[in-house]
C-alpha positions in Angstrom: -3.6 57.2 -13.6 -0.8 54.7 -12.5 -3.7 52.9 -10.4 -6.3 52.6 -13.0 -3.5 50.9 -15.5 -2.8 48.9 -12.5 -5.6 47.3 -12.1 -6.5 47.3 -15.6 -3.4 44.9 -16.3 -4.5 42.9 -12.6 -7.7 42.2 -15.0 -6.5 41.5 -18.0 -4.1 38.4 -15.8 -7.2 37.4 -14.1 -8.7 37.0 -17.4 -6.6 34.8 -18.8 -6.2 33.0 -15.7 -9.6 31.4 -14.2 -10.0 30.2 -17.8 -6.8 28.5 -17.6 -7.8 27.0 -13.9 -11.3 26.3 -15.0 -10.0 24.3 -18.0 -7.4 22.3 -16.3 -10.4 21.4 -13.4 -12.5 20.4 -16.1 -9.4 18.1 -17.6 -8.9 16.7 -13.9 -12.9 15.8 -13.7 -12.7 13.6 -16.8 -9.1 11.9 -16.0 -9.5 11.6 -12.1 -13.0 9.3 -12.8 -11.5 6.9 -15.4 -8.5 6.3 -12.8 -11.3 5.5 -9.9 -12.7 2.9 -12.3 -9.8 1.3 -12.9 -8.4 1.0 -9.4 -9.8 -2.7 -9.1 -9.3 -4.8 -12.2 -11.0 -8.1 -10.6 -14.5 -9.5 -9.5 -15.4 -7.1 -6.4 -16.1 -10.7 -4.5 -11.8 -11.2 -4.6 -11.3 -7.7 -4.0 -13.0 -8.0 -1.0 -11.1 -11.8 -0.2 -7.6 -9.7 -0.7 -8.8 -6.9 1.5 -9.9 -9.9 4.1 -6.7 -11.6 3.5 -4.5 -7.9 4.7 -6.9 -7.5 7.7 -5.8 -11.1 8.9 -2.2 -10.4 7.9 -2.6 -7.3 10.0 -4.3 -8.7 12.9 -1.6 -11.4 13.2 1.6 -9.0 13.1 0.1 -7.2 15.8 -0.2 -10.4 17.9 3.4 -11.0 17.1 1.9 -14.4 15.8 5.0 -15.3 13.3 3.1 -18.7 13.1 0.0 -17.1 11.4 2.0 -14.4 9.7 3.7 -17.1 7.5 0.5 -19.0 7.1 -1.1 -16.4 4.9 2.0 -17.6 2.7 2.4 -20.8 0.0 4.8 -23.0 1.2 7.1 -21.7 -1.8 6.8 -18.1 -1.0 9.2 -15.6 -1.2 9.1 -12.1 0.8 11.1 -9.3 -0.2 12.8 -6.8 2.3 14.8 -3.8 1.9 17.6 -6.2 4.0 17.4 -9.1 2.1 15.0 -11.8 0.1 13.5 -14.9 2.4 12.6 -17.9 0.2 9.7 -20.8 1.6 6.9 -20.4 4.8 9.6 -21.3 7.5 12.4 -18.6 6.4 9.2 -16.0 6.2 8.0 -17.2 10.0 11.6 -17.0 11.0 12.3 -13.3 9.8 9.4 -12.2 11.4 10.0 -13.9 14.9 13.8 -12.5 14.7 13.5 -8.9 13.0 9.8 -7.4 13.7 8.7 -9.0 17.1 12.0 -9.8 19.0 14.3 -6.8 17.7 11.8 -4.3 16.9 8.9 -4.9 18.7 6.3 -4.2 16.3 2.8 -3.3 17.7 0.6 -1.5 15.3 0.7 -2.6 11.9 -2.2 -0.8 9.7 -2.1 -2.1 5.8 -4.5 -0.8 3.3 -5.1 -2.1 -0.5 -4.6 0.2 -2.9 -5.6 -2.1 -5.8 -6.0 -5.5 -6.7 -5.4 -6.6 -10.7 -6.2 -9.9 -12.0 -3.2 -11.1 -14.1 -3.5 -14.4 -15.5 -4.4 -17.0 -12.4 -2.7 -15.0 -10.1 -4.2 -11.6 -8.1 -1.7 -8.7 -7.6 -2.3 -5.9 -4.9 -0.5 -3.4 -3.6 -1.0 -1.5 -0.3 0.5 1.0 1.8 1.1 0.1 5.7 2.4 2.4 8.4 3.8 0.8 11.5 5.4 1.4 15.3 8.2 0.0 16.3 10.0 0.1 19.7 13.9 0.0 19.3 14.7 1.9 22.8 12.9 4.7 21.4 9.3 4.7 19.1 9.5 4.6 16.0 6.8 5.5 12.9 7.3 4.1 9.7 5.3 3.5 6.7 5.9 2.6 2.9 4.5 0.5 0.4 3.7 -3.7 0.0 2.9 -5.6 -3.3 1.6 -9.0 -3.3 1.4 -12.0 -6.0 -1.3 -13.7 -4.6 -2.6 -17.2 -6.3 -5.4 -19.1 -4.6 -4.9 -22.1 -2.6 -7.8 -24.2 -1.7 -10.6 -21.8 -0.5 -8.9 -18.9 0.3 -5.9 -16.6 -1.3 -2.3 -17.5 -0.5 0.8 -14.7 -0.6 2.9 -16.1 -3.0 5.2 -12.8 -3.5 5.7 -10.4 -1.0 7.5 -7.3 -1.4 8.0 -3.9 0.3 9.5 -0.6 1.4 10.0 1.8 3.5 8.9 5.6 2.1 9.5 7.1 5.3 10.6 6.9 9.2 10.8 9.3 12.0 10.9 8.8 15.9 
């Protein structure tokens, strides 16, 4: 007798749950769409430029190229650290000559864009990027980037650069 009210009340809770679950899947299916279309906010053709634009950032960290690193910058730029702000291309080629490829020996910086908006005559992304760095010992890290990017010429320059570190473990 105690068994069959068991089960009776495992029923009746299994009811009212796969409803519930069914309900909130369908509420996900109509939200999770409507975020997918508005992950890019410009012309696919500069989506793709900005995309270009962090492959060639990427591709000259990991040459340690400080040169072409602060070329993807305006000569006005200003990039943002979690150790301090470095204003114009020369203090932006500097701190990534000192800090990531003589101190911490960067070698495999992967960046992908998350989204790209259009705001006015400027482009804002932002991307995540993991990293390794060797400081006597390997290091992973990854976090988050956001660019102001304004276009310079034919291509996209970085005018703002900004990030952080989410998380880092040997």
């Amino acid at each position: 007798m105690k068994i069959r009210l068991l089960l009776a009340l495992i029923g009746l809770a299994i009811g009212f749950i796969l409803p519930t679950f069914a309900l909130a899947g369908f509420a996900i299916g109509l939200i999770l769409p409507t975020f997918a279309q508005e992950k890019d906010t410009v012309d696919p053709r500069v989506a793709e430029q900005v995309r270009a634009l962090a492959a060639k950032y990427d591709e000259a960290f990991n040459r340690n190229d400080a040169v072409a690193v602060a070329a993807l910058y305006t000569e006005d730029a200003v990039f943002e650290t979690p150790s301090g702000a470095f204003h114009g291309r020369e203090a932006i080629e500097e701190e990534n000559a000192k800090h990531y490829f003589e101190q911490d020996h960067s070698k495999n910086l992967v960046t992908v864009v998350d989204e790209v908006v259009a705001v006015g005559n400027e482009v804002r992304s932002t991307e995540t990027w993991s990293n390794t760095f060797e400081e006597g010992a390997t290091i992973h890290a990854n976090g988050t980037y956001s660019w102001v990017l304004i276009h310079e010429g034919v291509s996209w320059k970085i005018r703002k650069s900004t990030f952080d570190m989410t998380n880092q473990r040997r």
